[in-house]
C-alpha positions, 0 to 999 in steps of 0.5 A: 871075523867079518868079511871084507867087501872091498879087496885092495891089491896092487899091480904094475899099473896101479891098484885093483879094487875088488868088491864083493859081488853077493852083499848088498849094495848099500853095505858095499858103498859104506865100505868103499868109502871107509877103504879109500878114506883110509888109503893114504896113497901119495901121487896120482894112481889109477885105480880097476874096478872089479864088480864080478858077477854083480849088475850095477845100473848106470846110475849105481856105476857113477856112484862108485867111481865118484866115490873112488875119485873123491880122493884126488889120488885115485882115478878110475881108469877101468871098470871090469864086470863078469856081466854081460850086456844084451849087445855083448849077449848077442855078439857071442851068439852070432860068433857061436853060430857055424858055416861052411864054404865048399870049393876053392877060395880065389884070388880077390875073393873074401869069405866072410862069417859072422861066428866060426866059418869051415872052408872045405878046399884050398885058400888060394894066394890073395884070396881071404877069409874072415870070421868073428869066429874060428877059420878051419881050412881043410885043404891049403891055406895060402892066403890071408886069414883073419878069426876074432874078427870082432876082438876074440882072442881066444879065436884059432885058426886052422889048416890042413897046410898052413902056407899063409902070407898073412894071419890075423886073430883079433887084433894080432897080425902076422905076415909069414915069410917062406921061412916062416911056413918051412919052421911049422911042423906039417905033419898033421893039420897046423893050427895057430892061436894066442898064446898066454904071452900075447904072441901069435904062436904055431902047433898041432891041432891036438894042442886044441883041447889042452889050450882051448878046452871050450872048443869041444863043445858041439855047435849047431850049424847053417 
């Protein structure tokens, strides 16, 4: 049986066209034009396109879409690729990177790194710390915090007692109430993170290794 290289599935939004990532391009081509020839969609509806792990150049990109839209139905609304650009490259290697701050984070003061950012003592009221990374604090955190700076979900945020007025990772923000800070479990080192429903959400530093497994990977530090 011949393999598809081109998978149509829908979703909520649309459709999603998956296209093989390992045959040749001109092969590639020829069955994107037959699949969306033969769609027989009525209406207009937006269409992700999900390259994988293959590199298009820009020339290549413009291609495709134009292929995809020549059916008037179809409108590329997003083109998702597992590659990597250099700028992205590089944004990941400078949030891999570690510093550390030793002493008290004051009131009006901002701590600022470009990857993860260890603060050894307390953050106080008003004082903050921002990372493009991870924001350990060992020591009590009641100022405002905000890891992922750049957009990285996956950033966490971590504290011997978690008593911040306000959290941030990526583009989530949260402002914590007494309340708030009384329901978290104080026992051990607090962490708070993304959950799979989007959400800001509180546990137990042991958590970490089940829901961030990458974060037991070792990185060098400044």
């Amino acid at each position: 049986m011949k393999k598809q290289l081109v998978n149509m599935k829908g979703t909520k939004d649309g459709f999603v066209l998956r296209l093989d990532d390992q045959c040749a391009y001109v092969d590639l081509v020829e069955e994107l034009k037959k699949k969306v020839s033969e769609s027989g969609i009525d209406g207009k509806v937006n269409v992700q396109l999900d390259l994988g792990y293959r590199y298009c150049s820009e020339e290549q990109m413009n291609e495709l879409i134009k292929i995809v839209q020549e059916t008037e139905q179809l409108i590329v609304s997003k083109v998702q690729s597992e590659v990597l650009t250099i700028q992205e490259s590089n944004q990941k290697m400078i949030e891999s990177q570690q510093d550390t701050y030793i002493g008290v984070v004051r009131s009006g003061q901002i701590v600022r790194s470009a990857g993860d950012i260890i603060v050894v003592g307390n953050v106080n009221p008003n004082g903050r710390v921002e990372a493009g990374g991870n924001v350990y604090v060992l020591g009590r955190l009641k100022g405002i915090v905000h890891a992922g700076l750049h957009g990285n979900k996956e950033a966490i945020i971590a504290a011997s007692r978690f008593e911040a007025t306000h959290i941030m990772i990526a583009d989530q923000v949260q402002a914590m109430s007494d309340e708030h800070v009384k329901a978290i479990n104080q026992a051990e080192m607090t962490c708070a993170f993304i959950d799979y429903d989007g959400r800001i959400t509180y546990d137990q530093i042991h958590v970490l290794k089940n829901i961030r497994p990458l974060l037991n990977v070792s990185k060098g530090g400044s």
